[in-house]
N, C-alpha and C positions, 0 to 999 in steps of 0.2 A: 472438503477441507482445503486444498490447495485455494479454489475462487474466492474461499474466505480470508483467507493469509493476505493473496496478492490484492486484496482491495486495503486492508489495514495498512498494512506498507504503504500502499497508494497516497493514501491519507495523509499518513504521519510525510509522505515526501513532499507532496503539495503542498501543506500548511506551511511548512518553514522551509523552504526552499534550501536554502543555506546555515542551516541549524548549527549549531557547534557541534550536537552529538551525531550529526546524519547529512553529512554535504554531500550536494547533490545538483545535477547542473537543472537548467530548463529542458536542453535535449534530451536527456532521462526522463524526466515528468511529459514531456510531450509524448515520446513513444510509451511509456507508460500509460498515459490517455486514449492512445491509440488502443491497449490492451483492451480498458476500461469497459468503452465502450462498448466492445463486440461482446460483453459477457452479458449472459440472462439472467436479469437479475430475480425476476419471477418464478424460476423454478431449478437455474443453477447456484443461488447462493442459496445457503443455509443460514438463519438467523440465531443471534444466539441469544433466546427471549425475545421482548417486545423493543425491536430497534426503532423503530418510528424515532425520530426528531423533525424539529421545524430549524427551517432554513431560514437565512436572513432576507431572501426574497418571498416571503411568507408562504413557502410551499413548505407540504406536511410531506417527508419522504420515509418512504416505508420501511427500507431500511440502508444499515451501510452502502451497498451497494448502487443503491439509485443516487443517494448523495454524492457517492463517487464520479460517478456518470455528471451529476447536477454541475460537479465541483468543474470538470472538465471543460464541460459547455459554456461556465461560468467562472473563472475562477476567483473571484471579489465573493464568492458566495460564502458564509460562515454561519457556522452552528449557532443557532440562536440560545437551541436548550432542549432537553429530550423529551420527547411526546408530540402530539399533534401541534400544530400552529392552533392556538385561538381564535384566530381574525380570518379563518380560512373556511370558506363554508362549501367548499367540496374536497373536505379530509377522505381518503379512501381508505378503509380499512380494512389491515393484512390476514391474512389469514388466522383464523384463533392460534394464539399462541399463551405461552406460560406468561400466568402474571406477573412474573419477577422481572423487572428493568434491571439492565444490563448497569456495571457499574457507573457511575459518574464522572466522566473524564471528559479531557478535551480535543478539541478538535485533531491536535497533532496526534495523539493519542489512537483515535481512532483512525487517522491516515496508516498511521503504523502497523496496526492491527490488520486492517484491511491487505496491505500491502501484502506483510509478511505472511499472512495465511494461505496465499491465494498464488503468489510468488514461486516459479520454477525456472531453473536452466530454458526450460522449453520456452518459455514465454520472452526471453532473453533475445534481442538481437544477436547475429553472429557475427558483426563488426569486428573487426579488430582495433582495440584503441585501449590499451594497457594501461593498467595502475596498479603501483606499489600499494600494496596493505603496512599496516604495520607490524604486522603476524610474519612479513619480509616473503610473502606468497604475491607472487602476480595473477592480476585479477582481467581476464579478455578487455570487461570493457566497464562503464559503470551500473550496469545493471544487473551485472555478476556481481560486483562489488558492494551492493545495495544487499542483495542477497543472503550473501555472506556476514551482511550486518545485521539482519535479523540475528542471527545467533550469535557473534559476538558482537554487542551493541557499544564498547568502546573502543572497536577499531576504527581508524583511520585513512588518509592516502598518507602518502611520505612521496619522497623524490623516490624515481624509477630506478636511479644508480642503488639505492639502499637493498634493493633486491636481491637473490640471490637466483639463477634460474635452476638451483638445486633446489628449490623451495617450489616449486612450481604444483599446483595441485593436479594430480592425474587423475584423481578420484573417475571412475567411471561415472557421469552423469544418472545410471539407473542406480548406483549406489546412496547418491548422494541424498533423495530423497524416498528413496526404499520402492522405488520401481519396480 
């Protein structure tokens, strides 16, 4: 569950970099790439149905996860459309999976998803480099802050004065994700 979350978020943070609902610097997406990478996508992500899409450099990717990986290595690379590439004559196919395809979304969409599924405190730098929410909670750094936007998806940053550090989240970190 978690490798699933933190690739959707991956996703949704690469495609638009500087989105209006998900700002987000390069330094974030970089160390996030860094995450990316080390995960197995062959037998530590779980798919949710037949994720196969074709990339824009006409490789058929088996699922979110390897796109993620792809996106890193490349990041010009985009969702062409979901299913195998056509024009690709060594398609590899995944393991039998349910014939239901996954909804029809986009790219950002599925950056998001990845992200947030897969996404923990642990996976987090332990930088210190603060930000104001708009929630008026200070967030370590932005990757905690990325986090925390999974669930609430219209927060913000604001100026650090708007803060309070009576607002500060103590949440024990094995609470926060049912550790």
């Amino acid at each position: 569950m978690f490798f699933t979350q933190f690739l959707k978020t991956f996703f949704v943070l690469q495609a638009t970099l500087l989105a209006q609902d998900f700002p987000i610097t390069w330094e974030v997406l970089s160390s996030l790439c860094n995450q990316v990478l080390m995960l197995r996508c062959n037998d530590g992500y779980v798919a949710d149905g037949d994720e196969r899409l074709c990339g824009s450099d006409g490789q058929t990717y088996l699922n979110f996860c390897f796109y993620a990986q792809g996106r890193c290595r490349k990041p010009d690379i985009t969702m062409e459309y979901f299913g195998p590439c056509l024009n690709s004559s060594t398609v590899e196919l995944p393991d039998p999976v349910s014939s239901t395809s996954p909804p029809r979304t986009t790219t950002q969409d599925i950056i998001v998803q990845v992200f947030c599924s897969q996404a923990t405190i642990d996976t987090c730098p332990i930088t210190l480099d603060p930000l104001c929410g708009t929630d008026g909670k200070f967030y370590r750094n932005e990757c905690f802050f990325a986090i925390e936007k999974c669930t609430q998806t219209a927060l913000q940053t604001q100026e650090l004065e708007k803060c309070s550090s009576e607002k500060v989240d103590t949440t024990p970190i094995s609470n926060i994700f049912g550790k």
